[in-house]
C-alpha positions as CSV (number, residue, x, y, z in Angstrom):
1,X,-6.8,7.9,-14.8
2,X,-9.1,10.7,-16.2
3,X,-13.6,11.1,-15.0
4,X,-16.1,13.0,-15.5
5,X,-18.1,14.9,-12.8
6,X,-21.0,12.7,-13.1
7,X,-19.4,9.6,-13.2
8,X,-17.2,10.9,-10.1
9,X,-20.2,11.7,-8.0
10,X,-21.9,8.4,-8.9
11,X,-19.3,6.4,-8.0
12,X,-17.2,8.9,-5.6
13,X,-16.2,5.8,-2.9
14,X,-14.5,3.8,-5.9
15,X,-12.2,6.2,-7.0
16,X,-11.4,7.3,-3.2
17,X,-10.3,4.0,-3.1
18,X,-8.5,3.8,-6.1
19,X,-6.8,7.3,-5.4
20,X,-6.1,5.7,-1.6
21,X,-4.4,2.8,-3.6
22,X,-2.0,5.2,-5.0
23,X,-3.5,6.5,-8.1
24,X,-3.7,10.1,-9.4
25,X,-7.2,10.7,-10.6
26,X,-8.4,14.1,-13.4
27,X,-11.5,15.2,-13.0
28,X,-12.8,16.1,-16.7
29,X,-15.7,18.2,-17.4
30,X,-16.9,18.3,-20.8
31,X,-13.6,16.3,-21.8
32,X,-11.4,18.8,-20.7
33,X,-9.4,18.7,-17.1
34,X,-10.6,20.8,-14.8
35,X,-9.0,18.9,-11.6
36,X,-6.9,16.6,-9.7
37,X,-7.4,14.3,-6.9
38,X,-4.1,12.7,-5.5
39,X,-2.9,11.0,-2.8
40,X,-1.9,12.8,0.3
41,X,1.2,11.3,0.3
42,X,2.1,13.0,-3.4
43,X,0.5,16.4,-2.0
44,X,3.3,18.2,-1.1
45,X,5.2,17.2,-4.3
46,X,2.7,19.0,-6.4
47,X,2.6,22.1,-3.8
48,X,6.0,22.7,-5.0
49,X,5.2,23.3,-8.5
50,X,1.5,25.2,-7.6
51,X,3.6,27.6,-6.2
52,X,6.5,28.1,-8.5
53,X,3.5,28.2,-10.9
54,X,1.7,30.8,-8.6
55,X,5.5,33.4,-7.8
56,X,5.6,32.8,-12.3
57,X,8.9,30.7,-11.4
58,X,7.5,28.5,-13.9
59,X,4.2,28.8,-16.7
60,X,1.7,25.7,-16.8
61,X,-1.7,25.3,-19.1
62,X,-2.3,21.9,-18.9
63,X,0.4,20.9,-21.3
64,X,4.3,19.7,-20.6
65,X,5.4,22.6,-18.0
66,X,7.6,25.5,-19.4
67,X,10.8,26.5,-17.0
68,X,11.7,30.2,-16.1
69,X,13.7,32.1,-17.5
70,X,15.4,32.8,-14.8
71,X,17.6,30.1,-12.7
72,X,15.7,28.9,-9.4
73,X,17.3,27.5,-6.6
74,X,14.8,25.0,-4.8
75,X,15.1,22.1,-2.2
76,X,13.8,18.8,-2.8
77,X,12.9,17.0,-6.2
78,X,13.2,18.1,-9.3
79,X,10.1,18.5,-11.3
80,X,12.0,16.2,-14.4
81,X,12.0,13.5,-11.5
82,X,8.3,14.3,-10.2
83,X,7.1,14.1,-13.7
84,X,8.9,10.9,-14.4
85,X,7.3,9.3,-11.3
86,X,3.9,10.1,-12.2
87,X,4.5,8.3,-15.7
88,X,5.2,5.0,-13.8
C-alpha cells in the first residue's frame, strides 16, 4: 500500500494501524517513493538487505534488486524468499 505525505500526516493513526495489522506501507512524495513504514516484526528482514545494499554486496534504485557480482555467504533468508513474502 502506497501514501502521500499529506494524506499520511492527516490520517497518521490509520495507517499505524494498518501497518500494526501486518501491512507494509510507501510513503510517496510527488508520486514517487521516498519511504517505508513496516512492521517491526519484518524489520530485521529488511536490515539484511540495507546493509548488503550499504557494504555494495548488492545495488538497489527502487526497481527489482540487482545481485553482486561476487558470491556472498549470508545466514538467514534469502532475499528471492523475502521478496516472495512481501508479494503475498
Amino acid at each position: 500500500m502506497s501514501v502521500g505525505i499529506r494524506e499520511l500526516k492527516n490520517k497518521l493513526s490509520y495507517y499505524l494501524e494498518r501497518v500494526k495489522g501486518g501491512e507494509s506501507l510507501a510513503v510517496t512524495e510527488h508520486g514517487r517513493t521516498i519511504a517505508y513504514i513496516l512492521p517491526s516484526e519484518k524489520a530485521p528482514q529488511y536490515e539484511s538487505l540495507v546493509r548488503m545494499v550499504r557494504e555494495d554486496l548488492a545495488t538497489w534504485k527502487g526497481g527489482k534488486p540487482q545481485g553482486s557480482t561476487q558470491p556472498v555467504k549470508m545466514k538467514g533468508k534469502p532475499a528471492s524468499k523475502i521478496v516472495l513474502e512481501e508479494r503475498r
